[in-house]
Every structure is written in structure tokens, then in C-alpha cells.
C-alpha positions in Angstrom: 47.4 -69.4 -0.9 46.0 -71.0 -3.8 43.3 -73.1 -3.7 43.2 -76.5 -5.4 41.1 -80.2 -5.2 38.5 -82.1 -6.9 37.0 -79.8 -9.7 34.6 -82.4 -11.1 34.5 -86.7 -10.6 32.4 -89.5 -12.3 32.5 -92.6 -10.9 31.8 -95.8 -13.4 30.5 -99.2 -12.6 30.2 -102.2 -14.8 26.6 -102.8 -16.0 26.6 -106.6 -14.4 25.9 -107.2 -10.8 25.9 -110.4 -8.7 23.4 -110.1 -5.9 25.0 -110.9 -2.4 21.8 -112.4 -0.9 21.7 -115.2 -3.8 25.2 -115.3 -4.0 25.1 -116.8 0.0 22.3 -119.0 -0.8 24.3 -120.9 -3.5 27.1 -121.1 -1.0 25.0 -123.0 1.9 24.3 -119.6 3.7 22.1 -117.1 4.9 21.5 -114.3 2.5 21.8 -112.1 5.8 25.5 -113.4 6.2 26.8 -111.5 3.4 24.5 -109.0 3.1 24.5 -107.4 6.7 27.5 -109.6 8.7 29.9 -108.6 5.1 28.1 -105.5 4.4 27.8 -106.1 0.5 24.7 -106.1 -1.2 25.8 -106.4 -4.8 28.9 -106.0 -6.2 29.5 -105.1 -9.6 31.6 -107.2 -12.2 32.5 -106.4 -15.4 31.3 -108.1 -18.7 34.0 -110.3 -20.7 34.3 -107.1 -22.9 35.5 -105.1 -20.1 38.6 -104.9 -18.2 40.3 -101.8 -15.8 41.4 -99.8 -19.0 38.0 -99.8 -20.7 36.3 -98.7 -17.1 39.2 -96.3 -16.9 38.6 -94.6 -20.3 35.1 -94.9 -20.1 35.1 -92.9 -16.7 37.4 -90.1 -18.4 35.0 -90.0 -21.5 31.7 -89.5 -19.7 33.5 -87.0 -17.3 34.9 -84.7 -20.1 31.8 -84.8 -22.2 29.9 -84.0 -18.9 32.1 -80.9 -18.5 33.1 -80.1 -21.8 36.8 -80.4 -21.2 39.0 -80.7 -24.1 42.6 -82.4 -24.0 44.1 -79.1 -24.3 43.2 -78.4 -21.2 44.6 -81.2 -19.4 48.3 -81.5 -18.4 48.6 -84.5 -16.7 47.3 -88.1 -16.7 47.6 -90.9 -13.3 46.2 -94.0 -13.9 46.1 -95.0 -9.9 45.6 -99.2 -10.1 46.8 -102.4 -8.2 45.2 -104.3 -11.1 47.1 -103.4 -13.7 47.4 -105.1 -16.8 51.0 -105.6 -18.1 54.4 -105.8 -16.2 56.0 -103.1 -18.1 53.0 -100.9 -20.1 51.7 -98.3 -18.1 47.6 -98.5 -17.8 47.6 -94.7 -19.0 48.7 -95.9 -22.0 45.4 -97.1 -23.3 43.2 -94.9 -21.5 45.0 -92.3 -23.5 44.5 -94.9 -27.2 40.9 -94.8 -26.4 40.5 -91.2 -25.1 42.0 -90.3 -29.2 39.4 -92.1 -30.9 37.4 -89.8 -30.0 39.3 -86.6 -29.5 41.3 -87.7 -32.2 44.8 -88.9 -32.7 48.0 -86.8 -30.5 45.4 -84.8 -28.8 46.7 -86.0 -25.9 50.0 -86.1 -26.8 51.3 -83.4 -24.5 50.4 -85.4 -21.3 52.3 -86.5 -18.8 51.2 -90.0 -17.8 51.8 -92.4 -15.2 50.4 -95.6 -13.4 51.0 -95.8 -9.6 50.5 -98.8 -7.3 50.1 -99.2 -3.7 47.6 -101.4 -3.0 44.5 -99.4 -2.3 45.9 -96.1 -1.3 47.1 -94.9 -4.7 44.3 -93.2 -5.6 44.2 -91.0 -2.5 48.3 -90.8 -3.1 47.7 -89.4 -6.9 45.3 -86.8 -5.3 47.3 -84.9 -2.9 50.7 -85.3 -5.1 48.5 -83.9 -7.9 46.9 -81.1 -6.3 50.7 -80.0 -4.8 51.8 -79.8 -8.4 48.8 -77.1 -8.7 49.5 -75.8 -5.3 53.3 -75.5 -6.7 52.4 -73.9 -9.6 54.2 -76.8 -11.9 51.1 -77.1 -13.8 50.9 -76.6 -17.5 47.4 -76.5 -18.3 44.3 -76.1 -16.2 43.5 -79.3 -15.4 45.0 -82.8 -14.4 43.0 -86.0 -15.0 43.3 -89.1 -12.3 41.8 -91.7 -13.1 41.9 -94.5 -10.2 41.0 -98.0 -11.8 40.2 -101.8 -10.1 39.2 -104.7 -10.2 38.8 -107.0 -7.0 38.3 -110.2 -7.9 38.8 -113.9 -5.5 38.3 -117.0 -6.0 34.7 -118.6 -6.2 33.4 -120.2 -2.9 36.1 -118.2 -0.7 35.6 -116.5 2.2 36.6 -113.1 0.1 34.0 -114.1 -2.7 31.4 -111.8 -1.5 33.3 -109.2 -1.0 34.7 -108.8 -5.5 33.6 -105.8 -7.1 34.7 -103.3 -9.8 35.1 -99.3 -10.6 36.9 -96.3 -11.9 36.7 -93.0 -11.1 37.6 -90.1 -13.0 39.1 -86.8 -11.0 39.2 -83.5 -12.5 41.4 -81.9 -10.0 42.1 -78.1 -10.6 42.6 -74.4 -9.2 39.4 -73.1 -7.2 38.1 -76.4 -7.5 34.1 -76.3 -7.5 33.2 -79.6 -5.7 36.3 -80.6 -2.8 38.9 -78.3 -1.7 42.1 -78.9 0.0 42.6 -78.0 3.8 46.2 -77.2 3.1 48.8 -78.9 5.6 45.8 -80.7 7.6 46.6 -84.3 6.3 48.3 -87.4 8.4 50.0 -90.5 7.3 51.5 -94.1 8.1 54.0 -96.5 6.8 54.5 -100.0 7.8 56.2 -103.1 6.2 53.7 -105.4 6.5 54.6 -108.8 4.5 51.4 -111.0 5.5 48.0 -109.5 5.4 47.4 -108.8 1.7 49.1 -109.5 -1.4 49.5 -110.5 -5.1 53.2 -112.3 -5.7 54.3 -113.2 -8.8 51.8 -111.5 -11.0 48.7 -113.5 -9.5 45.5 -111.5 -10.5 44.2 -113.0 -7.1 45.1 -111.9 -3.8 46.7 -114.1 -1.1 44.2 -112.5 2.1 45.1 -113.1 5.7 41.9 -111.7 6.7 42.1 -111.4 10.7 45.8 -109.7 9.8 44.0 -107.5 7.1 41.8 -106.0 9.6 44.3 -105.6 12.3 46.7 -103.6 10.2 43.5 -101.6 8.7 43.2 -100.3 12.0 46.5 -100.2 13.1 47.6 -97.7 10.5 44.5 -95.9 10.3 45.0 -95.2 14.4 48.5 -94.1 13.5 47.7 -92.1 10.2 45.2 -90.3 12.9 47.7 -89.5 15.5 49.2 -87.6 12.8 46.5 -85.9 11.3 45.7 -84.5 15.0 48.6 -82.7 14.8 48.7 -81.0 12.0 45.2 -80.2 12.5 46.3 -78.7 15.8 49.4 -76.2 13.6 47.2 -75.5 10.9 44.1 -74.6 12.9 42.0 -77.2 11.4 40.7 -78.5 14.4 38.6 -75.6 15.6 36.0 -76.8 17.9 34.9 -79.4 20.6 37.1 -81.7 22.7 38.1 -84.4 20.2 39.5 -83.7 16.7 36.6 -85.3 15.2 34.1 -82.7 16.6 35.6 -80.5 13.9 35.0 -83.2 11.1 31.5 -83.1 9.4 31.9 -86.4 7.3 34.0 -89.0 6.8 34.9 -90.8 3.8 37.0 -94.4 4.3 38.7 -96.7 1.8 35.6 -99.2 2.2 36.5 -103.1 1.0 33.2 -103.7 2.7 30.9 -101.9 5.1 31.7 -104.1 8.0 35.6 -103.0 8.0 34.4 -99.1 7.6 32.3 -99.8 10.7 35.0 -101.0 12.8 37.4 -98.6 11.8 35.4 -96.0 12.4 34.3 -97.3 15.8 38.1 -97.9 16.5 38.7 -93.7 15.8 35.7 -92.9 18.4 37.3 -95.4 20.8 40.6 -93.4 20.9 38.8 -89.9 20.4 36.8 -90.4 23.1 38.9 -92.3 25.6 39.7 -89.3 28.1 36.5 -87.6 27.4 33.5 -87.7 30.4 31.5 -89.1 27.4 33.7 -92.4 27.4 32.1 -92.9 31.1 28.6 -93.2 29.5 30.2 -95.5 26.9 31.8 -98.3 29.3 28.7 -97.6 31.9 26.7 -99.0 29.4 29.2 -101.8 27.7 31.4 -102.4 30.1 35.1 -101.5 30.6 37.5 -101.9 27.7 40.0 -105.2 28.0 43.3 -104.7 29.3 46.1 -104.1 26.4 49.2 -105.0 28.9 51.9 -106.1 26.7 50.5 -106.0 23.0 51.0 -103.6 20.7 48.4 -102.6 18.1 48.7 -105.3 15.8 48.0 -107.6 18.5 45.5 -106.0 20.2 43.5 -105.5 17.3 43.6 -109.1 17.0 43.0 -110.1 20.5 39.4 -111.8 21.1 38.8 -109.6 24.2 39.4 -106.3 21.7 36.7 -107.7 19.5 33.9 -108.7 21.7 34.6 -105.1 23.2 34.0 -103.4 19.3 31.6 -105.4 18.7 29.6 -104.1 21.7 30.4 -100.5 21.1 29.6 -101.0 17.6 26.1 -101.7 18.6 25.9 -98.8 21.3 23.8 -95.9 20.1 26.2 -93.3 20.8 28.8 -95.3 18.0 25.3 -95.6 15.8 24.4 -92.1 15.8 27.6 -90.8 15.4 28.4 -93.1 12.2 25.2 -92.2 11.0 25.6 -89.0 10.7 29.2 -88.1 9.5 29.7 -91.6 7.5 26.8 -93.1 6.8 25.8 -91.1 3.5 29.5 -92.3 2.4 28.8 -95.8 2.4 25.6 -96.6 0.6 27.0 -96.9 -3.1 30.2 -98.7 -2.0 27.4 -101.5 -0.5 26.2 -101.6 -4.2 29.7 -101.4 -5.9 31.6 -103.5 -3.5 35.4 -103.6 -2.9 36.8 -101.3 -5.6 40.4 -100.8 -4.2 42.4 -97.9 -5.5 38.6 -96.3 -6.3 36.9 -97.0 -3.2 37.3 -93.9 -1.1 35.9 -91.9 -4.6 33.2 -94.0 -4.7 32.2 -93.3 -0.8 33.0 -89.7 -1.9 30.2 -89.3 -4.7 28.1 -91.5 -3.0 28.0 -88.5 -0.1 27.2 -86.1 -2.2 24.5 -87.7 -3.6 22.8 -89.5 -0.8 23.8 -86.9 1.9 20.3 -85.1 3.2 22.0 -82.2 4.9 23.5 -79.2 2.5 26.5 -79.8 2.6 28.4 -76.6 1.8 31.2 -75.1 4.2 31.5 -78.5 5.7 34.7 -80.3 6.9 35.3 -83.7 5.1 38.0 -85.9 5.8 39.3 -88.8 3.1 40.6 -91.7 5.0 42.6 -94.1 2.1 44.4 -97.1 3.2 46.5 -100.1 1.5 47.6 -103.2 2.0 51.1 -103.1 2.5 50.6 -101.0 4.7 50.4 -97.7 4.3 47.7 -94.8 5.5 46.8 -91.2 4.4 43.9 -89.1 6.3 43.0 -85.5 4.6 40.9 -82.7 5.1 38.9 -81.4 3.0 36.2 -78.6 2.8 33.0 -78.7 0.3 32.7 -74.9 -1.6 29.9 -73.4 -1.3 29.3 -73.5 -5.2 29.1 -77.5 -5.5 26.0 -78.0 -5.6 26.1 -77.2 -9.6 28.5 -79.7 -9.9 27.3 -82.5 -7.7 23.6 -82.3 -9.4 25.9 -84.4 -12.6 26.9 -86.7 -10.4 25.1 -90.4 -11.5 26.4 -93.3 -10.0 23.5 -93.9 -7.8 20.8 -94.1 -11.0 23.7 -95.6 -12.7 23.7 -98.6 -10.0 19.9 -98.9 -9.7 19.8 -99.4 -13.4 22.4 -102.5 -13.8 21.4 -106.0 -14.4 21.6 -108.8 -12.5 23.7 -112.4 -13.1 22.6 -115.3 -12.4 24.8 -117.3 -10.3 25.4 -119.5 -13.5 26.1 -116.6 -15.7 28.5 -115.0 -13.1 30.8 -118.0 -12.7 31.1 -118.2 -16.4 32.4 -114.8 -16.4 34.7 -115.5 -13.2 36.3 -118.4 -15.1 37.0 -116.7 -18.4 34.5 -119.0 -20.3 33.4 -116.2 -22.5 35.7 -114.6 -24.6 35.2 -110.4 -25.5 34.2 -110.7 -28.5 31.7 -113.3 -27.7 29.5 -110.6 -25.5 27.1 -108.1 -26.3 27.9 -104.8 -25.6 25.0 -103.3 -24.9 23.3 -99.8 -25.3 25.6 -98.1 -22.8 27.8 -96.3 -24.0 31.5 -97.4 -22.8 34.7 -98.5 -24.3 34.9 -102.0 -24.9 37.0 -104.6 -24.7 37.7 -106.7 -28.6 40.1 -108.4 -28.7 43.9 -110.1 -26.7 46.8 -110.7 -28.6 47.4 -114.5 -28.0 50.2 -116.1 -26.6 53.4 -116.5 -28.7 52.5 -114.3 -31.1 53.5 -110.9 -32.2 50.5 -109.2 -30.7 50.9 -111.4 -27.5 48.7 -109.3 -24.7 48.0 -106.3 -26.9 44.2 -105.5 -26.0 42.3 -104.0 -28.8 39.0 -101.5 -27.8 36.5 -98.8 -29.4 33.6 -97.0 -27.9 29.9 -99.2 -27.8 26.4 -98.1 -27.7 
């Protein structure tokens, strides 16, 4: 069978950060609040002179360059976003303007192109769709290009507020891909209609967040998604060792809006793995017995305050702190930096693996857990060739983050609140596409969005 995933990535992150820890103080709080009880150190925002396309473009640009791909060699274009910018115009659209300013103009005229939305999942959805066109043998050329965009952005002094943020990532995905192969047939999936827990009606830019419902149907179709993946780990032989499928998983890689939620998700899969297992007697030994569900289903027992106390306090066991440690820990430190990146979330816990992971992690099992509002889940495996290293050694979102600069409180609400128009910013050295000029309202140009490539 042909083997097919991630060939190359680059993740991008505005150059602006707010700090977390400030952020709390010029809300009345503890730094700590935000920082450890959210799980969000920074987050990133973009400048006035960036938006989702730019990012978007910007991501493809330094990922091509990095790898010397030329448009010829790409067949396809997704633009995976729930932020999109126009009701009608596809995202792609102007990642592909851009991409021709430098490439120059029709060089990607051949592409197919598209912009999916489902909340937070697309990006996870445009992987495994593209990598069965590849699998299929549909492809045209030898690459496909996603390109998972977002911004996540709530109103100042809201609960949400700490956790905004901003990315794109840029997927090469390809035959005998170099850096994250395919388990074929070991993937899993929910679907629920879920009207109340997170949404954007009417075009709103902000999301209306029901945040106890949020979490509840996290979990709920995360637990479901599981149940599936379990099986088709089981047919395919995926799951090869220990009692509990996730003995057979070396690291795990969630759709993280903060740390906190990855924590409790993850600590709701050990919960269910390791219910019937002689380890679970340790577990409540030590915590106590889990609460009585009687009469609730998952929605509502996720939500129950007996359900919590009981995660809270397996959370903070050291079997659940090991464990977490060790397959999803590595995953999590750049999303802390980044925070909440939607669609690209899951790709920015994937680099941040590879780059912060200590162990070599060749031959190992991954699993990517997307999920989105909505609701909707999708679990697959994964396994890292034994040739990524050469590829992974390009990654740079780590030194990337380490190297932004900070907003002031001032400065950041400024941005928040449109004050500053693009062409009233300074660019910078970096080199990205930025962000001109909007067609204003009633006019001919009315929301066109005019960019070039800074620094």
C-alpha cells in the first residue's frame, strides 16, 4: 500500500505577543490564574498589518523556500479556517495572489483550491481527505499544500480573553512522506449537532462561548471519536501491545484551545482506558471511588460537579502526571506560547513535539486528536519515519516564539479595537506578507485586501 502524510510543515506566529501573567494583573487577578489555572502563557496576536491570509501565505512561502518546492509540483491547495474573511471568496484565493508575487503570475494556476470550515477540526479534516487523494492515486503532481489558518480572538476583559491567539501552518503532505506517516484505516471519528457550546452567527468575528458546555462536549466527542478508534485499531492491527489501546500510542497530539482542556481531556481517555484494568484499583485507592453516573449521559456527566472534583483529583495523581508527561507533554509547550489557534492548533502541538520531544522519536506511534465546536471529532494514527530527523532539524517555531515582542497592555487593546489602521504599522525586519490596504465600504473595492511581502 502506498504510503502517504506529512512530507514537511512550518508553523507561523505573529511577531506580537501579549503576556498572560500581565494580562491577569490588569484584569484584578493573579498572574498564576491565567498562566497555570488557563494554561496560557502568551498568546500571539497579529499586528494591524496582518490578518489569516497574510499568516497563511506567509507559512506557505517560508515552507517552499525551506524545501525548495516549486508550484509545479503542487496539485492542490486547502485553506482549512473558521476565520475566514469574506462570505463568498475562498481564503485560497489570496494565499495563491501572494504566493505569485513571488513565483510569479499563473504559476499556480493549475491548482485546485478550496477553503473548509468546521470549527476547529478542519485542519485535521483537510489532512486525511488529502492524503486519501494520494492514497487514491487522484493526485496530479507530487505534492498538495494545506495550509490551516486562524485567528481566535474575544472580547477584552472576558473570561475567554486569555485564552486569544493566532497561527498558520503550512503542510506539505506527499507520497513516502519524510516526517508523519499515515497508519492506514486506524483512525476514529464523532458527529454531534450541538447548537450551544461554541459559535459565530451571523458573520460575528467573535464567538458566542458557553464554556462549561464547551468542555463537556470536548470530552464527550473525544470519548466517542475513541471508542471508534479502538476498533479500527483492533481490524487493522494497530493496537499491538498492552491492555489498553493507549499502551500502543507513544504520543499524543490534541486540538489544544488551552493546556488546561488538553489536560482534562486527556485525563478523561486514561479514566476510560483504565477503568477495568487492576491499575484503576491503585487509582481510586488513592483518590477515592469515581461518582455514580446513574441516569446522565455524557454531556451531563461531564458537567456534573461530582465528575469534576473527581478529574480534578486524578489530574493531580502521579500516575495521570507521569503518564501525560511523557506521551503529551512535549506536544503542548509551543501551544502555551501560541495560544488557541483553532483550525492550526493540533499542527502547532505537532511541531512543538518534534522539537521539544527528548526521546528519538523514530518508529513511534503518534496519534492526532482534532476536535470542533459543533461538534465533531477525528482521532488518527500516525507513525514518525525513521528518516525525519532531516526534516524536523528545519523546523523553527520554538526560536521563532522566543524571539517575538511583547505588547504592552495599552498597545494590545489598541490593536484589539482596530485603532491602528495597516498601513499605519511598521512591518518590521521579518520577512512575511503584509497586510496594505481594505477596500472601504460602498465603494468598488469594498473589502478587497491589498498585500506584498515585507522585510
Amino acid at each position: 500500500m502506498t504510503k502517504v502524510g506529512i512530507d514537511a510543515m512550518y508553523v507561523y506566529s505573529p511577531d506580537y505577543y501579549v503576556d498572560n501573567g500581565e494580562l491577569a494583573l490588569a484584569r484584578g487577578s493573579q498572574p498564576k490564574h491565567f498562566t497555570e489555572g488557563v494554561g496560557v502563557k502568551t498568546f500571539s496576536i497579529p499586528p494591524p498589518d496582518e490578518d489569516q491570509s497574510s499568516m497563511a501565505a506567509t507559512a506557505a512561502y517560508r515552507l517552499m523556500e525551506a524545501h525548495r518546492i516549486s508550484p509545479s509540483e503542487i496539485f492542490r491547495i486547502d485553506t482549512p479556517t473558521e476565520s475566514g474573511l469574506d462570505g463568498s471568496r475562498a481564503l485560497v484565493s489570496d494565499v495563491v495572489g501572494m504566493l505569485e508575487q513571488v513565483y510569479g503570475n499563473g504559476s499556480l494556476s493549475h491548482v485546485l483550491g478550496y477553503e473548509q470550515k468546521f470549527a476547529c477540526v478542519s485542519g485535521m479534516e483537510r489532512y486525511l481527505d488529502t492524503s486519501a487523494w494520494f492514497a487514491a492515486g487522484w493526485n496530479s503532481a507530487k505534492y498538495a499544500l494545506i495550509v490551516s489558518t486562524d485567528v481566535a480572538k474575544y472580547d477584552l476583559k472576558s473570561k475567554e480573553e486569555p485564552t486569544q491567539g493566532a497561527a498558520a501552518a503550512a503542510i506539505l503532505v506527499g507520497r513516502d512522506p519524510r516526517l508523519l506517516e499515515i497508519i492506514p484505516g486506524a483512525f476514529g471519528a464523532a458527529l454531534r449537532n450541538e447548537k450551544g457550546d461554541f459559535k459565530k452567527p451571523g458573520g460575528r468575528t467573535v464567538a458566542l462561548v458557553d464554556g462549561a458546555r464547551s468542555y463537556a462536549s470536548y470530552l464527550t466527542e473525544m470519548k466517542l471519536a475513541w471508542l471508534n478508534f479502538q476498533a479500527a485499531a483492533a481490524r487493522t492491527g494497530a493496537h499491538a501491545s498492552g491492555d489498553a489501546t493507549i499502551d500502543s500510542i507513544d504520543r499524543a497530539v490534541y486540538h489544544n484551545p488551552h493546556k488546561k482542556m488538553v489536560i482534562s481531556a486527556y485525563a478523561s481517555l486514561l479514566m476510560h482506558e483504565w477503568r477495568t484494568l487492576p491499575r484503576w484499583k491503585e487509582v481510586v485507592s488513592a483518590i477515592g471511588p469515581e461518582p455514580s453516573r446513574e441516569g446522565m449521559d455524557d454531556m451531563a456527566y461531564y458537567m456534573s460537579e461530582g465528575y469534576g472534583d473527581f478529574r480534578r483529583k486524578f489530574m493531580n495523581s502521579k500516575d495521570f502526571i507521569d503518564d501525560f508527561a511523557t506521551r503529551v507533554g512535549s506536544s503542548v509547550v509551543g501551544p502555551e506560547l501560541v495560544g488557541n489557534s483553532y483550525s492550526v492548533s493540533v499542527f502547532v502541538g505537532l511541531d512543538s513535539m518534534f522539537e521539544n520531544d527528548k526521546a528519538d522519536l523514530a518508529g513511534k506511534r503518534v496519534v492526532l486528536c482534532g476536535y470542533g465546536s459543533g461538534s465533531h471529532a477525528v482521532i488518527q494514527a500516525n507513525l514518525v519515519p525513521e528518516g525525519f530527523r532531516e526534516v524536523a532539524k528545519r523546523l523553527d517555531m520554538m526560536p521563532m516564539l522566543n524571539s517575538r515582542k511583547k505588547l504592552s497592555i495599552e498597545e494590545y487593546e489598541s490593536i484589539h479595537e482596530g485603532r491602528i489602521q495597516p498601513g499605519e504599522w511598521r512591518s518590521g525586519a521579518s520577512k512575511r506578507f503584509v497586510l496594505n490596504s481594505i477596500g472601504q465600504h460602498g465603494t468598488k473595492s469594498e473589502g478587497d485586501r491589498v498585500y506584498t511581502l515585507a522585510g
